[in-house]
N, CA and C atoms of all chains as a GROMACS GRO file, in nm:
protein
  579
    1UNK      N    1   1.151  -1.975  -0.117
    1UNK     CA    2   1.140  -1.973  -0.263
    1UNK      C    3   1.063  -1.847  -0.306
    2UNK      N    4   0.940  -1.832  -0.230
    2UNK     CA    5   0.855  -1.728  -0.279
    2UNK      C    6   0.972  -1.571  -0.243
    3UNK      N    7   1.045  -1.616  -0.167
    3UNK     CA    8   1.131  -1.447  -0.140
    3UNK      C    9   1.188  -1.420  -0.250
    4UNK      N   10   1.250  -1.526  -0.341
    4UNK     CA   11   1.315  -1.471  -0.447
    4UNK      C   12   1.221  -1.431  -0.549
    5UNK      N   13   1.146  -1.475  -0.542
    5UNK     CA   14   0.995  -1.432  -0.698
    5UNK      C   15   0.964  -1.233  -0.657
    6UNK      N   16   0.952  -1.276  -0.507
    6UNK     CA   17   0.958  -1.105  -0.476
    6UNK      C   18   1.059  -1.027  -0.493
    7UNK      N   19   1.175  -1.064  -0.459
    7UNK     CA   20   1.302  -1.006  -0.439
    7UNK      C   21   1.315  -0.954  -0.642
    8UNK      N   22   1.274  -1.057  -0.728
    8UNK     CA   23   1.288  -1.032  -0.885
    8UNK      C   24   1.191  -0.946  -0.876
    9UNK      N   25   1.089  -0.941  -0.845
    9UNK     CA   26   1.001  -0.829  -0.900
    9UNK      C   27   1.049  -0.654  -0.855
   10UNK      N   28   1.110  -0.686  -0.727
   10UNK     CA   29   1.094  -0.575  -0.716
   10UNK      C   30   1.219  -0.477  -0.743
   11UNK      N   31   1.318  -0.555  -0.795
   11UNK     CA   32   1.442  -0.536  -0.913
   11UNK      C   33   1.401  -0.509  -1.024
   12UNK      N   34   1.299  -0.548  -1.080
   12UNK     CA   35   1.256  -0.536  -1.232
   12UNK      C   36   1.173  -0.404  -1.225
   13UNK      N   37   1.106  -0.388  -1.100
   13UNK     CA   38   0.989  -0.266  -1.111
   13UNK      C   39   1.132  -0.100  -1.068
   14UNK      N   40   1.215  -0.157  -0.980
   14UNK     CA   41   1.305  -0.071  -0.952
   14UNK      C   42   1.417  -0.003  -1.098
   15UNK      N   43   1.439  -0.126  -1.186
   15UNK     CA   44   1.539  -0.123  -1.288
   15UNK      C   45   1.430  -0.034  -1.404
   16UNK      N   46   1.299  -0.056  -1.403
   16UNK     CA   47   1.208  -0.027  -1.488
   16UNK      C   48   1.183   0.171  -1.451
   17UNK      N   49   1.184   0.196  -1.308
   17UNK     CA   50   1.125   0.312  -1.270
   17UNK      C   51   1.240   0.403  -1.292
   18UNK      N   52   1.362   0.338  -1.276
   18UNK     CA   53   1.458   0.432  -1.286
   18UNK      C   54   1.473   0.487  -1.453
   19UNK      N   55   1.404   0.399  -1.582
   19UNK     CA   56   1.427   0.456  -1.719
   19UNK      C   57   1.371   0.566  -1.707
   20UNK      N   58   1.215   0.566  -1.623
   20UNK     CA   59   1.169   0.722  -1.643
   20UNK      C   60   1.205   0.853  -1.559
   21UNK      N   61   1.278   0.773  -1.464
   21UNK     CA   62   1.346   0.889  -1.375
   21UNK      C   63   1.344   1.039  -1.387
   22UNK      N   64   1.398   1.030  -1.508
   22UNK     CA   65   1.463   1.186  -1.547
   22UNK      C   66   1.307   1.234  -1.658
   23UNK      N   67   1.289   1.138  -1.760
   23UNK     CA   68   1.213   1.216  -1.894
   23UNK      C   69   1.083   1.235  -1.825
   24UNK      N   70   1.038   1.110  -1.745
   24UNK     CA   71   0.864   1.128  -1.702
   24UNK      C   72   0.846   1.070  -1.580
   25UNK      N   73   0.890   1.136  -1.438
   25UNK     CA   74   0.913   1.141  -1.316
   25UNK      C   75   0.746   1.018  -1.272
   26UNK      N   76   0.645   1.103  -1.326
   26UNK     CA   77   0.543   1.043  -1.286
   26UNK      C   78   0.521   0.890  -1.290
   27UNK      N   79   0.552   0.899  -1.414
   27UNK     CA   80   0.543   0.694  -1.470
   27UNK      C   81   0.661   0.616  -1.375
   28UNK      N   82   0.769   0.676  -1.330
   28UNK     CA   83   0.865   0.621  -1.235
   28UNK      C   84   0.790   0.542  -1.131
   29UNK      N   85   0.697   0.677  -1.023
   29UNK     CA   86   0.630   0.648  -0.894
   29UNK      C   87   0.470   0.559  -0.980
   30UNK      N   88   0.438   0.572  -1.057
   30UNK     CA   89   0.302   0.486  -1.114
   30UNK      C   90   0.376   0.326  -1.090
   31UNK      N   91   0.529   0.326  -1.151
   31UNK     CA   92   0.605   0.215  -1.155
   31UNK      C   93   0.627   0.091  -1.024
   32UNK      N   94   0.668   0.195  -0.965
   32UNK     CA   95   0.673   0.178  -0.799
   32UNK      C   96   0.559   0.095  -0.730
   33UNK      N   97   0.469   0.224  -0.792
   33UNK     CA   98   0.353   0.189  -0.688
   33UNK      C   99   0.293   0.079  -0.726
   34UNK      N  100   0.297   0.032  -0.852
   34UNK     CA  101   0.245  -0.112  -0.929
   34UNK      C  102   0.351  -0.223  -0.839
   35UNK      N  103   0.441  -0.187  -0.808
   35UNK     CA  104   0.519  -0.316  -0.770
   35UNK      C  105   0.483  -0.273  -0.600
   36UNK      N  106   0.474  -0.190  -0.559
   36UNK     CA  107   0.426  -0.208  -0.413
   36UNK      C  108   0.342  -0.280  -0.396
   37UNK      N  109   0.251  -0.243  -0.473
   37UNK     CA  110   0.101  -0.312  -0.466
   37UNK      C  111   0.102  -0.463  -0.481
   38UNK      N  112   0.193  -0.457  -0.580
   38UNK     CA  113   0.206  -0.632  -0.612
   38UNK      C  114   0.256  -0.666  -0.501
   39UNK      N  115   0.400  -0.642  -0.410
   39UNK     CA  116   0.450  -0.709  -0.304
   39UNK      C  117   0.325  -0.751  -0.226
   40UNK      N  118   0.288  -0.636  -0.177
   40UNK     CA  119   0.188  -0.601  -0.053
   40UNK      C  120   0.053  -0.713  -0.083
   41UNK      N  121   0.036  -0.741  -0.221
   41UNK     CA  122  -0.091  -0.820  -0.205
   41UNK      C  123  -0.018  -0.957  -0.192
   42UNK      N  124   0.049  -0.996  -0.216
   42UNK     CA  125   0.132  -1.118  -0.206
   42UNK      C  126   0.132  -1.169  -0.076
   43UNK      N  127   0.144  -1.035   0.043
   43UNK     CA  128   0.163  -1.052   0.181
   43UNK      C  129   0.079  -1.046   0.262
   44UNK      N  130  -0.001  -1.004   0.198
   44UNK     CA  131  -0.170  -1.018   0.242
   44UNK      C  132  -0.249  -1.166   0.251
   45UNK      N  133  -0.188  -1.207   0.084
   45UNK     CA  134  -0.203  -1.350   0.059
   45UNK      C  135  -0.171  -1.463   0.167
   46UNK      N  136  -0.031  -1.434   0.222
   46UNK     CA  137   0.021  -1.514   0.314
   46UNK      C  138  -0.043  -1.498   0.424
   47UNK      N  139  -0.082  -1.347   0.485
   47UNK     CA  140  -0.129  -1.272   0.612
   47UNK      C  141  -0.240  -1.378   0.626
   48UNK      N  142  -0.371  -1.438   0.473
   48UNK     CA  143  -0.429  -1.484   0.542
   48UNK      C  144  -0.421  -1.589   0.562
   49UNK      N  145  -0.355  -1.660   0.551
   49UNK     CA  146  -0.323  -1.842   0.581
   49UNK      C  147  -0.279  -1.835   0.734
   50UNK      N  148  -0.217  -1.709   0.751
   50UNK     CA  149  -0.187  -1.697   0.882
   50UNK      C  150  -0.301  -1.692   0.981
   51UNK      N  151  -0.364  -1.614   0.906
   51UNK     CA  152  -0.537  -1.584   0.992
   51UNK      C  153  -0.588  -1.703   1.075
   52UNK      N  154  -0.604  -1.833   0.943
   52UNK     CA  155  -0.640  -1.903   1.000
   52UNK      C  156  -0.597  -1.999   1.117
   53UNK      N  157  -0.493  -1.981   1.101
   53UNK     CA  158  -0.416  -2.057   1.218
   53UNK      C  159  -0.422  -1.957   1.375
   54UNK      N  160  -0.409  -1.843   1.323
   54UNK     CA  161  -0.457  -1.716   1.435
   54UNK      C  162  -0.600  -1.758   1.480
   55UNK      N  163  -0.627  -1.839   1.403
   55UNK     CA  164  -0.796  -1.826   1.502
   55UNK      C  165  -0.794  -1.924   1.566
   56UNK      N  166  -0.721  -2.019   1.570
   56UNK     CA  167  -0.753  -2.144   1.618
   56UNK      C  168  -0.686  -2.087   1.814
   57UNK      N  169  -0.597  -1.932   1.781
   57UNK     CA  170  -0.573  -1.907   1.960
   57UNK      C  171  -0.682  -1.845   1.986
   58UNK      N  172  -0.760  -1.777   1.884
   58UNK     CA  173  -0.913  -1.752   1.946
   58UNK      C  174  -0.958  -1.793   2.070
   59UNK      N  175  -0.950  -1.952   2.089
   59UNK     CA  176  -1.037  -2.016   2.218
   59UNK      C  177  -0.962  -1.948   2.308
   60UNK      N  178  -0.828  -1.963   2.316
   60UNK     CA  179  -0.744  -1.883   2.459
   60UNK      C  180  -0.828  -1.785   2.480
   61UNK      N  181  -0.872  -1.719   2.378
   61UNK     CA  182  -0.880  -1.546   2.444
   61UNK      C  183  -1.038  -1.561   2.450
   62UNK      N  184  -1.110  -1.660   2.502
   62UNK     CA  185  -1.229  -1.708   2.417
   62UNK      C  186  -1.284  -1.570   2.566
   63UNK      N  187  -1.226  -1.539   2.670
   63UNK     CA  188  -1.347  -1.468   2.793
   63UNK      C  189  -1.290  -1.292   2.674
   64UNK      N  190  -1.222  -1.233   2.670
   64UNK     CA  191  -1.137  -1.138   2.583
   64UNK      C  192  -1.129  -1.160   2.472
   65UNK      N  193  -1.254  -1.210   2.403
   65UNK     CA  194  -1.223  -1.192   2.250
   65UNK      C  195  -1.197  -1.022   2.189
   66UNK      N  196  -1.300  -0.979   2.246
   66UNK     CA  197  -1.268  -0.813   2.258
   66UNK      C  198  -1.128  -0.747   2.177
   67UNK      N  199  -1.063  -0.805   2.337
   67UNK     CA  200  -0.904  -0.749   2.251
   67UNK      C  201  -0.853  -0.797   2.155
   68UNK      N  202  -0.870  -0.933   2.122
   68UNK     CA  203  -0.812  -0.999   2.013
   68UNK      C  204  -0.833  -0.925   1.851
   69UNK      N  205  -0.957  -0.913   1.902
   69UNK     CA  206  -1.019  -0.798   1.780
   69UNK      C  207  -0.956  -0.636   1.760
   70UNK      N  208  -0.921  -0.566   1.886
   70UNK     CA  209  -0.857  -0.496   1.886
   70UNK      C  210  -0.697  -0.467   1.824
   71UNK      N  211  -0.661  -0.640   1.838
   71UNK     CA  212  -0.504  -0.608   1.833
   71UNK      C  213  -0.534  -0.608   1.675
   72UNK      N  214  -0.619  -0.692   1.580
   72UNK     CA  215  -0.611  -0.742   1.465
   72UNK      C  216  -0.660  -0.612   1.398
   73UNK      N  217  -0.725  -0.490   1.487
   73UNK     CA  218  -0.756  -0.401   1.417
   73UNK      C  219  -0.647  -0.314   1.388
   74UNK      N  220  -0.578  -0.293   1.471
   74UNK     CA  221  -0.451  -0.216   1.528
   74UNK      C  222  -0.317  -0.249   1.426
   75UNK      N  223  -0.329  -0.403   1.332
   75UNK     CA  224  -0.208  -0.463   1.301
   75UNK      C  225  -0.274  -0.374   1.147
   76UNK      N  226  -0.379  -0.424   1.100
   76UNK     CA  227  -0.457  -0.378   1.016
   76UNK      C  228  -0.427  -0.222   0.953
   77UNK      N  229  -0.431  -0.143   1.080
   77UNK     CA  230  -0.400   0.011   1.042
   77UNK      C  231  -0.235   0.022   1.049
   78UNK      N  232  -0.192  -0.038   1.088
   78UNK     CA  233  -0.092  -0.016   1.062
   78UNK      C  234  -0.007  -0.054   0.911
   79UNK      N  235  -0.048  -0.154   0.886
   79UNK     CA  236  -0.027  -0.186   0.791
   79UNK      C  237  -0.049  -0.094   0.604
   80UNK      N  238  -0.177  -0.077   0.657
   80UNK     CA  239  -0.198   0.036   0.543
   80UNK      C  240  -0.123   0.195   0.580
   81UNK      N  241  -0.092   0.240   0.675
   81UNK     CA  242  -0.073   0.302   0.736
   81UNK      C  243   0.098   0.376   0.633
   82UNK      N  244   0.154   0.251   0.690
   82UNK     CA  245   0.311   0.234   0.647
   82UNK      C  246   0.313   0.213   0.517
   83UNK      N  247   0.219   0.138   0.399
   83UNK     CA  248   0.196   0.176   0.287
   83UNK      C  249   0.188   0.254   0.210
   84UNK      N  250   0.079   0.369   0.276
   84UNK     CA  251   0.043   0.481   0.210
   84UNK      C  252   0.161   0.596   0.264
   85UNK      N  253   0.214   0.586   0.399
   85UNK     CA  254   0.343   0.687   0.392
   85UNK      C  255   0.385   0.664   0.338
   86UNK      N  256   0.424   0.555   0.322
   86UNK     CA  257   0.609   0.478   0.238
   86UNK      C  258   0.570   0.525   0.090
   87UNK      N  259   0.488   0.536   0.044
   87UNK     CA  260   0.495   0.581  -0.144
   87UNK      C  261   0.450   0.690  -0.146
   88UNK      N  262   0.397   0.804  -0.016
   88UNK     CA  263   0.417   0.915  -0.012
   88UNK      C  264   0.524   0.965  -0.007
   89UNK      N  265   0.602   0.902   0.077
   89UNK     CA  266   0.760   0.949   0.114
   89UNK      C  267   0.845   0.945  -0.020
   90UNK      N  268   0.811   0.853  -0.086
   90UNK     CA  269   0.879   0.798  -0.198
   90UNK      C  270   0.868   0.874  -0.310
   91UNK      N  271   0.754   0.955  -0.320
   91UNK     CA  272   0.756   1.023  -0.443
   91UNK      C  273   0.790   1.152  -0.366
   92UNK      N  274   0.819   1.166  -0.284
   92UNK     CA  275   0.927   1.319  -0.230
   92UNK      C  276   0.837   1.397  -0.154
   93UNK      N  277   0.675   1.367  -0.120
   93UNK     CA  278   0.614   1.474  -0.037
   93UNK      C  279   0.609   1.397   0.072
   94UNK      N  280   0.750   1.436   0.223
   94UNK     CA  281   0.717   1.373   0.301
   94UNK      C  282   0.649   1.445   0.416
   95UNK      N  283   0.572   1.579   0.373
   95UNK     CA  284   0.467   1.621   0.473
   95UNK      C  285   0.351   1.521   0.439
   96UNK      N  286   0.328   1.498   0.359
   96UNK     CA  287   0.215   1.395   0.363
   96UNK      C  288   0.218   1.286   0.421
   97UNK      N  289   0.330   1.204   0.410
   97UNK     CA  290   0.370   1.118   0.478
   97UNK      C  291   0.346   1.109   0.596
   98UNK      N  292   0.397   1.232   0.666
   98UNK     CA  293   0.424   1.225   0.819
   98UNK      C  294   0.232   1.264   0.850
   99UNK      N  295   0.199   1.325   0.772
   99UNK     CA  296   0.039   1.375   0.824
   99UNK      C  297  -0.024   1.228   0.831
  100UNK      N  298  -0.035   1.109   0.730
  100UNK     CA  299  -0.047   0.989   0.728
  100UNK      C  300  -0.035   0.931   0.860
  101UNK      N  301   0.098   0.909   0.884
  101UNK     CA  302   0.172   0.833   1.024
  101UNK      C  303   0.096   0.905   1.118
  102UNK      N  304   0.113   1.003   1.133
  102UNK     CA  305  -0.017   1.082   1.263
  102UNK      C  306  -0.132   1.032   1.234
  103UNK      N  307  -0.203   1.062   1.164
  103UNK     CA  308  -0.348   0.987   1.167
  103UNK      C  309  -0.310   0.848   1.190
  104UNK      N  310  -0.237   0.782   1.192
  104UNK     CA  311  -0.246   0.609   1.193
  104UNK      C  312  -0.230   0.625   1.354
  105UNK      N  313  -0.123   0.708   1.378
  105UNK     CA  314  -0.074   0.709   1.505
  105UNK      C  315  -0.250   0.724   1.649
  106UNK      N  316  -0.297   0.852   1.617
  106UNK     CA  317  -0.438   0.881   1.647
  106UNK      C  318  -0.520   0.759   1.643
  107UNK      N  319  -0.541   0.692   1.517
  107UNK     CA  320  -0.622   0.580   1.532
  107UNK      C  321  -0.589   0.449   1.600
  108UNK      N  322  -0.465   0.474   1.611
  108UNK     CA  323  -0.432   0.338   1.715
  108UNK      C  324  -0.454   0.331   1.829
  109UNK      N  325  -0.402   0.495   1.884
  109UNK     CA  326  -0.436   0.512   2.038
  109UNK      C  327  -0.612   0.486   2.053
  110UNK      N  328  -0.696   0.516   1.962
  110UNK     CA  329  -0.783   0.493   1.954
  110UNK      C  330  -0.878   0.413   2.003
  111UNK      N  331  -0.811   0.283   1.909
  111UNK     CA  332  -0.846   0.177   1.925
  111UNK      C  333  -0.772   0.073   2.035
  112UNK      N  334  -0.705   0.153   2.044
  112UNK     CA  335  -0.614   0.080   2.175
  112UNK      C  336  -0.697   0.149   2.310
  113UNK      N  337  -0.771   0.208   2.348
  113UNK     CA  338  -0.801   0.273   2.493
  113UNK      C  339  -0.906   0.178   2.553
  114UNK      N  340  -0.944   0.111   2.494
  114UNK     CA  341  -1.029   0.030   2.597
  114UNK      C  342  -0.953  -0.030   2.664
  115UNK      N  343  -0.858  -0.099   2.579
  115UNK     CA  344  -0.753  -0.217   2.675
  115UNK      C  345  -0.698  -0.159   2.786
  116UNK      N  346  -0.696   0.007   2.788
  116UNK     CA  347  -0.567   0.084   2.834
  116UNK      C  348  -0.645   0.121   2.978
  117UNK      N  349  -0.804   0.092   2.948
  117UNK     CA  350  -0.908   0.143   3.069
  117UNK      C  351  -0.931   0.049   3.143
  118UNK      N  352  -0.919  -0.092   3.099
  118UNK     CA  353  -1.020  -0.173   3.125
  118UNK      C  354  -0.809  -0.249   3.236
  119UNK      N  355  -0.772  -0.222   3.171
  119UNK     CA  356  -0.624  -0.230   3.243
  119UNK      C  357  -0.590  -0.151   3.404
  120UNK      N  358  -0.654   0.001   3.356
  120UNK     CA  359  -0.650   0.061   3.484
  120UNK      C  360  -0.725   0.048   3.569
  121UNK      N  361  -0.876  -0.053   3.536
  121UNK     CA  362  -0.967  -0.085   3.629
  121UNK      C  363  -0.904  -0.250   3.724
  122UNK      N  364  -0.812  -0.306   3.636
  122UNK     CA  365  -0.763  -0.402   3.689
  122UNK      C  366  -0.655  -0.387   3.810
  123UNK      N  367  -0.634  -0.258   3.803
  123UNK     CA  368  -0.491  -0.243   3.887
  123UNK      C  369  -0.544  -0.162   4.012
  124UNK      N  370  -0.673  -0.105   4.002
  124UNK     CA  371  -0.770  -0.059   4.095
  124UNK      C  372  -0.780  -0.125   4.207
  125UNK      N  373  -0.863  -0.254   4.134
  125UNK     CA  374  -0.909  -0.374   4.227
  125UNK      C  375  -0.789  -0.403   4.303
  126UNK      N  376  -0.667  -0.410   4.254
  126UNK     CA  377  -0.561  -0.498   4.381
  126UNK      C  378  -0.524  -0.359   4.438
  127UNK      N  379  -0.558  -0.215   4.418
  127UNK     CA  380  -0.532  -0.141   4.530
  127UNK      C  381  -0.623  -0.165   4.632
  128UNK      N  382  -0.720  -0.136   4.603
  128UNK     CA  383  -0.876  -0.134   4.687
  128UNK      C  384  -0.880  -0.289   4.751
  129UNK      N  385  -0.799  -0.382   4.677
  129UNK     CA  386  -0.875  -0.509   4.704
  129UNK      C  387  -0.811  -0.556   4.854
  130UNK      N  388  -0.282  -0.993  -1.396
  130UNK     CA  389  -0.237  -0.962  -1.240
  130UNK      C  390  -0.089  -1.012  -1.266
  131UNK      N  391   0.020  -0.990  -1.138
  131UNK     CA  392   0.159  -0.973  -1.121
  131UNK      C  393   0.262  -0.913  -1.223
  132UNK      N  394   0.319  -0.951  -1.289
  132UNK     CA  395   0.459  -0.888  -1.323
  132UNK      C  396   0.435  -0.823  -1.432
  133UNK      N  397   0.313  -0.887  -1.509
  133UNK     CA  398   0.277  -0.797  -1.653
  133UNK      C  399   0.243  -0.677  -1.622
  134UNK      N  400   0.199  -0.655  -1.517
  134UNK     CA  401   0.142  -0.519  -1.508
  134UNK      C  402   0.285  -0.399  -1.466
  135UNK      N  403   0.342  -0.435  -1.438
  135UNK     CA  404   0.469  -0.350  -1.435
  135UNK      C  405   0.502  -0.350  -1.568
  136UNK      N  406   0.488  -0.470  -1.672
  136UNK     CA  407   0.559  -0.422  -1.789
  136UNK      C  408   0.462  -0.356  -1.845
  137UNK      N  409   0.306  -0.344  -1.842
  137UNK     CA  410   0.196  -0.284  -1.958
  137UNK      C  411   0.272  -0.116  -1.894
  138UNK      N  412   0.257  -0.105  -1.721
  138UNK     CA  413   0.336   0.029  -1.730
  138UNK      C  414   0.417   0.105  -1.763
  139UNK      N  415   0.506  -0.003  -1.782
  139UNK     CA  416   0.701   0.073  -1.849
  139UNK      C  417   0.666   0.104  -1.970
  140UNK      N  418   0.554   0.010  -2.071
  140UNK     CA  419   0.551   0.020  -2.220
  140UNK      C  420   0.450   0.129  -2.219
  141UNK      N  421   0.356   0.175  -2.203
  141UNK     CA  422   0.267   0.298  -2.144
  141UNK      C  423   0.377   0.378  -2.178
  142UNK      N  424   0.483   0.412  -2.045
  142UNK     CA  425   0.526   0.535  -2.035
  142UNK      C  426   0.626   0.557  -2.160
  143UNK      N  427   0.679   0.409  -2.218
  143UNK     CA  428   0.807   0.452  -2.281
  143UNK      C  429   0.761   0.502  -2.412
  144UNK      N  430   0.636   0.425  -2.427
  144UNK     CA  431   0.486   0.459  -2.568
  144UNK      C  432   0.534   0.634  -2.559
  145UNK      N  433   0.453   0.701  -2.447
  145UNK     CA  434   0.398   0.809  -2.436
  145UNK      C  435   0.568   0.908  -2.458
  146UNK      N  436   0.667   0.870  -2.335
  146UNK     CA  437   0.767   0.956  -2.359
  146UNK      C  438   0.789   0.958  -2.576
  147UNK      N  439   0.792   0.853  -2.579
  147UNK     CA  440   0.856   0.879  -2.791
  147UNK      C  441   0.764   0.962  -2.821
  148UNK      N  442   0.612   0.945  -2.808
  148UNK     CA  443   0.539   1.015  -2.885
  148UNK      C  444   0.510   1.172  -2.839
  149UNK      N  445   0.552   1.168  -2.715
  149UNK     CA  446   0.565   1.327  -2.676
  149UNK      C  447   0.703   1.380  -2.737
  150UNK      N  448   0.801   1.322  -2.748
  150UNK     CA  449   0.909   1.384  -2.760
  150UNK      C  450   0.874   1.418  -2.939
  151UNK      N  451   0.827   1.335  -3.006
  151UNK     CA  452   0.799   1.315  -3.131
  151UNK      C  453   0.739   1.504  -3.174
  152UNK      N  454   0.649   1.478  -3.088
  152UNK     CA  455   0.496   1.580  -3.087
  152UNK      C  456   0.600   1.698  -3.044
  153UNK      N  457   0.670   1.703  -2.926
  153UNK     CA  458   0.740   1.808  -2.916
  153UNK      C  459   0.806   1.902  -3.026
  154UNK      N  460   0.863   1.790  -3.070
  154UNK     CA  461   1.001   1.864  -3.186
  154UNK      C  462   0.881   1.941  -3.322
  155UNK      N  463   0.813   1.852  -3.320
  155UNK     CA  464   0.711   1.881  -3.435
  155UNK      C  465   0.646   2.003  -3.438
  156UNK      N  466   0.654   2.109  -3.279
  156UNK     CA  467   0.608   2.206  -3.211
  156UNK      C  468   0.450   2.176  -3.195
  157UNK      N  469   0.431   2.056  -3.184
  157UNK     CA  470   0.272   2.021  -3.109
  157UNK      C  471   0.300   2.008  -2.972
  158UNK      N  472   0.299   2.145  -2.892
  158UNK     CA  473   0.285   2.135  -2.717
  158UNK      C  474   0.167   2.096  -2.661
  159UNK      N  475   0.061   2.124  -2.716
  159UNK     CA  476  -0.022   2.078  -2.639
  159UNK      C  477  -0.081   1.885  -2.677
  160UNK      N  478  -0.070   1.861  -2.809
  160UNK     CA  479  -0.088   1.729  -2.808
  160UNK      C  480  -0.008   1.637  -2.706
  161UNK      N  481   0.154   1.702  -2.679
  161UNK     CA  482   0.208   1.604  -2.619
  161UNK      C  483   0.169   1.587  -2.519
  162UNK      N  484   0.123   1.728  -2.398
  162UNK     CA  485   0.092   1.738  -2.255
  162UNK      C  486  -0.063   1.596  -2.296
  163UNK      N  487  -0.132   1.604  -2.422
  163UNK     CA  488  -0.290   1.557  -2.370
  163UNK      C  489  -0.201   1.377  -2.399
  164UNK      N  490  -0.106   1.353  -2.485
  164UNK     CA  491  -0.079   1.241  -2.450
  164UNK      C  492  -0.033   1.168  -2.381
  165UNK      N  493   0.069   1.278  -2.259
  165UNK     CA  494   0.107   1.177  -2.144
  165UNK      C  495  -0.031   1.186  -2.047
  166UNK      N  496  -0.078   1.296  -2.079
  166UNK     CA  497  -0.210   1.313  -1.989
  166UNK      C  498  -0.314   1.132  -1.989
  167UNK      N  499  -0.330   1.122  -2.127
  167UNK     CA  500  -0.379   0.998  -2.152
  167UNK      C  501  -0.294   0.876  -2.075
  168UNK      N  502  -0.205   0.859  -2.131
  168UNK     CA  503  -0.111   0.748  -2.087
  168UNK      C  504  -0.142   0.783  -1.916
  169UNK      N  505  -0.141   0.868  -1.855
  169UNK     CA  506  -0.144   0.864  -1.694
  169UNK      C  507  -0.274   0.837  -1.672
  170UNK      N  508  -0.342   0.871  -1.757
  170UNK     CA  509  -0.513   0.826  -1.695
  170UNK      C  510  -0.517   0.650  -1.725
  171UNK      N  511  -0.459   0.582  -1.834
  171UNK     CA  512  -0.494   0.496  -1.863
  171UNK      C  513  -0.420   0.357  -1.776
  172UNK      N  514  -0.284   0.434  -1.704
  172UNK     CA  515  -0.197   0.382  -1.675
  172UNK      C  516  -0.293   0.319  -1.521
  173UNK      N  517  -0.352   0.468  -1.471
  173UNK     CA  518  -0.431   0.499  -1.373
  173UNK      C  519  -0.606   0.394  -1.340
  174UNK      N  520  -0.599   0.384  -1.462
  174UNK     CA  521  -0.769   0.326  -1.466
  174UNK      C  522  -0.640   0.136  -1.397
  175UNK      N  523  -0.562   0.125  -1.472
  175UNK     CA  524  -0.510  -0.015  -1.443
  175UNK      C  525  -0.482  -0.051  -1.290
  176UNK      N  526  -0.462   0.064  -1.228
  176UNK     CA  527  -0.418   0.051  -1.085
  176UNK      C  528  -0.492   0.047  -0.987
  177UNK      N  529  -0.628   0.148  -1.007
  177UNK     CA  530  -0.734   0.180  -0.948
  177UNK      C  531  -0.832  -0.019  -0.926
  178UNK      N  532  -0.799  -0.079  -0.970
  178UNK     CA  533  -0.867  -0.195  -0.912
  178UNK      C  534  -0.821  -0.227  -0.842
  179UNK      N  535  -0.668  -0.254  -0.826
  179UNK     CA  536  -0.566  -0.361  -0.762
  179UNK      C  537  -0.554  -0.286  -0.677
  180UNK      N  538  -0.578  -0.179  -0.604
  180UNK     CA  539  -0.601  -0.039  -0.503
  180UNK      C  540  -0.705  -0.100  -0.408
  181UNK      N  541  -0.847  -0.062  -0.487
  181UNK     CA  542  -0.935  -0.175  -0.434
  181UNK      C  543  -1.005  -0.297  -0.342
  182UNK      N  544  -0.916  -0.391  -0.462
  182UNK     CA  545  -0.906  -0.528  -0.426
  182UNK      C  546  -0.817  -0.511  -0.311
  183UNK      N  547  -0.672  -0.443  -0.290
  183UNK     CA  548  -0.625  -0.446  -0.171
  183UNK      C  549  -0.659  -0.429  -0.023
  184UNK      N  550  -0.746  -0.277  -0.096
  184UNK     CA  551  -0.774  -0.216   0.070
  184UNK      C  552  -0.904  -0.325   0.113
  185UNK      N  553  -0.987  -0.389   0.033
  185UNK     CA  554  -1.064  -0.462   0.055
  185UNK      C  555  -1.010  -0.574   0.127
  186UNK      N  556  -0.930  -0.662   0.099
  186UNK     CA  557  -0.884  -0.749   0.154
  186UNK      C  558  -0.846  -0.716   0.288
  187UNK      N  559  -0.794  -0.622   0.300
  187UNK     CA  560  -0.732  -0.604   0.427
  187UNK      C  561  -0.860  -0.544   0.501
  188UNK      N  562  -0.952  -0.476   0.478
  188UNK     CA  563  -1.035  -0.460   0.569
  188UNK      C  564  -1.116  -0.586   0.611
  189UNK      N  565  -1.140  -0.692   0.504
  189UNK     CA  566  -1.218  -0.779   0.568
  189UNK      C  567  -1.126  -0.912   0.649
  190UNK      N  568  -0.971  -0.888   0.606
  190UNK     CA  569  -0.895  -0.965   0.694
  190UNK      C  570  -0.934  -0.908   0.822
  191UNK      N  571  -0.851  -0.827   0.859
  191UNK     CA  572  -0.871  -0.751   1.005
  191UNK      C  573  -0.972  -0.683   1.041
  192UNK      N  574  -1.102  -0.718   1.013
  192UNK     CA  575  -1.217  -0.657   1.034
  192UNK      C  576  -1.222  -0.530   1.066
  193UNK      N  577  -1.193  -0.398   0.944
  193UNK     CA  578  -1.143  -0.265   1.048
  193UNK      C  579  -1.265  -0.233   1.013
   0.00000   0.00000   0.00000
């Protein structure tokens, strides 16, 4: 049900951005970006109902909470990540865009290297072991 | 919050395009540039929360 409430909005913000298309380019992407924003908080909304049910696998990972935190950081940047390209891209500067996606890209590996160390110390032990 | 705010924007811009075009013909160039100028700041002050409130949420969802 809620797909179609989105699916209307973002017909109405699309049907709306295209009047200024041509006379006032700017108010088009202001247009846009009001209905991005709206989707995106909507999905955030849901993201956290999800949370909570995400925590309840918490106990699994209860010796590795560590990574759990990692992955949720990782989903996190990405998320804004693909946001802020996608309405960079959208209003036509897609060097910015792509400079965006690199930095997201950078911060993931980032935040991803412990797992990536603490992985190669695991594969150690059954050489050595 | 939701769908009104796409329309306070469309009516913003469609406000500002008449009254620039208005101001244009009238040979007032620079009033028109300071009125879409306005309309983008004002359009701007509306967005700048819901900006915000977003990135906020999401940082304290995913603890970044």
């Amino acid at each position: 049900m809620e797909i179609i409430k989105i699916g209307m909005v973002g017909l109405i913000g699309v049907l709306f951005a295209m009047q200024f298309k041509m006379s006032k380019p700017e108010y088009s992407y202001l247009i846009i970006f009001g209905v991005c924003l709206l989707i995106f908080m909507t999905a955030m909304r849901y993201m956290e109902s999800l949370m909570l049910q995400i925590d309840s696998l918490k106990t699994l990972f209860s010796d590795k909470l560590g990574y759990f935190k990692i992955l949720l950081k990782v989903i996190g940047i990405t998320y804004i990540c693909e946001f802020c390209s996608g309405i960079c891209g959208d209003a036509g500067y897609k060097a910015v865009a792509n400079q965006i996606e690199i930095f997201g890209k950078v911060l993931i590996l980032i935040a991803g290297m412990p797992i990536l160390l603490s992985l190669i110390q695991v594969m150690q032990q059954f050489v050595e072991g | 919050m939701g769908v009104n705010l796409i329309f306070k924007i469309a009516a913003v811009g469609i406000l500002v395009t008449i009254l620039g075009q208005v101001l244009k013909h009238s040979g007032r160039e620079e009033q028109a540039f300071l009125v879409s100028l306005a309309g983008l700041i004002l359009v701007l002050s509306w967005i700048v929360p819901y900006i915000y409130e977003l990135f906020s949420t999401i940082r304290n969802l995913f603890e970044l």
